[in-house]
N, C-alpha and C positions, 0 to 999 in steps of 0.2 A: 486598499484593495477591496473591490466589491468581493462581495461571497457570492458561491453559486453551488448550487446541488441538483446531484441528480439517480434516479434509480431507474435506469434503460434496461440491464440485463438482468433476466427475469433467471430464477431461483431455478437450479438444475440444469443450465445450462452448462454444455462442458465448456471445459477452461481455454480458449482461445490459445495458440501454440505462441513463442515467442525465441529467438537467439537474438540477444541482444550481449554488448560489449561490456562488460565490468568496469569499475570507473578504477577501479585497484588496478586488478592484476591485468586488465587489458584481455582477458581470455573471454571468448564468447559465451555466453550462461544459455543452457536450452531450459524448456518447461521439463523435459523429461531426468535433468539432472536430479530435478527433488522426487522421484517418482518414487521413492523410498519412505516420503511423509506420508505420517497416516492422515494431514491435513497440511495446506498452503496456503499462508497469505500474504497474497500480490497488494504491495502499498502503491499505487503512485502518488509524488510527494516530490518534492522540491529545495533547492537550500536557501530561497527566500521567503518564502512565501509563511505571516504569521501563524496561519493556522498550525501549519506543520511545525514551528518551532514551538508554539504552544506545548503539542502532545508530545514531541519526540522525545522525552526523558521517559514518559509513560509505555510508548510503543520501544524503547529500548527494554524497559521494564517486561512486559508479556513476552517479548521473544524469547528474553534468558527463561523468563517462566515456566514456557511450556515449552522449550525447546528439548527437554527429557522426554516429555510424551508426546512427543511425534513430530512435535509443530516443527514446519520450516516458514521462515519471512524471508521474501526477496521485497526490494524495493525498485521502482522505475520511473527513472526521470525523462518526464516527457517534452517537457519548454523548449520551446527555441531558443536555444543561448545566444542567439545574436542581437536578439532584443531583449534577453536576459541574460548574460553575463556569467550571474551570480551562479546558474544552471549551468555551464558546460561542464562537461569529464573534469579537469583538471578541478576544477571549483567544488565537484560533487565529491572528489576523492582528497579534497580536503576535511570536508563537512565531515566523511565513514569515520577519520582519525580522530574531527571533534568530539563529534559523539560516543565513539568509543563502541560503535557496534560490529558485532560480531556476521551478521548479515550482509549478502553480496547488495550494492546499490549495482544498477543498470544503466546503462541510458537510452534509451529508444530515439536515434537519431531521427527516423524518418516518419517519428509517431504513428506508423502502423498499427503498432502493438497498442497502444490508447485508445486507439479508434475501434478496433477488434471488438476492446473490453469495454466502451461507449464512457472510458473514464470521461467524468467532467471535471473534477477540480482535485486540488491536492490539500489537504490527503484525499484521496478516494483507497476506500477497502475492500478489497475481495477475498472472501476466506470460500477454500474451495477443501472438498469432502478428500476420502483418498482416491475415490473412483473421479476425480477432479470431475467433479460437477460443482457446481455453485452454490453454496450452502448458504454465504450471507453474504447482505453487501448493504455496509451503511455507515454509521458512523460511530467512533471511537465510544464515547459519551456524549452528555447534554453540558457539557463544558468547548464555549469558543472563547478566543481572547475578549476579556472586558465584561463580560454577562456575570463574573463573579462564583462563578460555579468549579467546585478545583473539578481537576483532570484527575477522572479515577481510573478510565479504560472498563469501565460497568459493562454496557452496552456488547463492545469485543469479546472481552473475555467469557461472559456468557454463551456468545455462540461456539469461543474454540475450546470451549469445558464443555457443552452439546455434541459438537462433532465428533470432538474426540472419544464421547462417550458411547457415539452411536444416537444420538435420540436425532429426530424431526428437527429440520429448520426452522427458527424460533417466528410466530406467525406475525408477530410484527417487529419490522425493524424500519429505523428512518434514516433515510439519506445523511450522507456525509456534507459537512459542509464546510468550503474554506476557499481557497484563490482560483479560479479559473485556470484550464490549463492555457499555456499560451500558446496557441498553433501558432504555426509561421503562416506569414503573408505573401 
């Protein structure tokens, strides 16, 4: 898998709306369900794709984390499962039980909701404030599969110990980077 990254939406931008289908319960998830966090972060992310298998032990990690102090994580699977498979509902709502997370997975059948938030690959991160504007958007750590560097989730959790604390968007942050998403053709 080539890697790709990208940083399109610019910081303070409000949060792009979404009802998208639960890969579990099959119930439609709005943006306004989490309207309760005092911050939100929208994963998109995949069940093949290595980058995301890389982190995902770590982004299991910071949800339980800070999920006491305010934090909610959804996640949204954008791929075309017809040329991925491994990505459709049924495949994704096997992965929620692998993993053992406690967060809704999504699916964005008509990849709207990707295009909204200009995600380019999976993982892509957007941690949004409570007045859902856009606070960060980048990438987990300086750990990808092979470069030798562990997965600490540094990077993340400093912007949702900021947020949550109330201070300014951290002035630099670097794009995510991992599998392309895969539009349909």
């Amino acid at each position: 898998m080539a890697a790709s990254s990208t940083m399109k939406l610019a910081i303070g931008t409000e949060m792009p709306g979404f009802a998208l289908r639960d890969v579990v319960s099959g119930e439609i998830r709005k943006a306004d369900d989490f309207s309760d966090a005092k911050a939100l972060l929208v994963v998109f992310l995949c069940r093949h794709c290595p980058y995301v298998v890389h982190v995902r032990p770590e982004l299991k990690r910071i949800a339980e984390e800070f999920e006491g102090e305010g934090l909610k994580v959804v996640g949204i699977s954008s791929n075309d499962p017809v040329s991925y498979p491994d990505d459709a509902p049924e495949r994704l709502a096997e992965m929620v039980g692998e993993w053992g997370v406690r967060f809704p997975i999504l699916f964005d059948e008509t990849q709207e909701v990707a295009r909204a938030y200009d995600a380019a690959c999976t993982p892509d991160f957007f941690l949004f404030d409570g007045r859902r504007r856009l606070y960060y958007r980048g990438r987990m750590d300086d750990s990808t599969p092979g470069n030798g560097r562990p997965v600490t989730g540094a990077d993340l959790r400093a912007a949702i110990r900021a947020v949550l604390a109330g201070e300014a968007p951290p002035a630099e942050q670097h794009p995510s980077v991992g599998c392309s998403i895969k539009w349909r053709k």
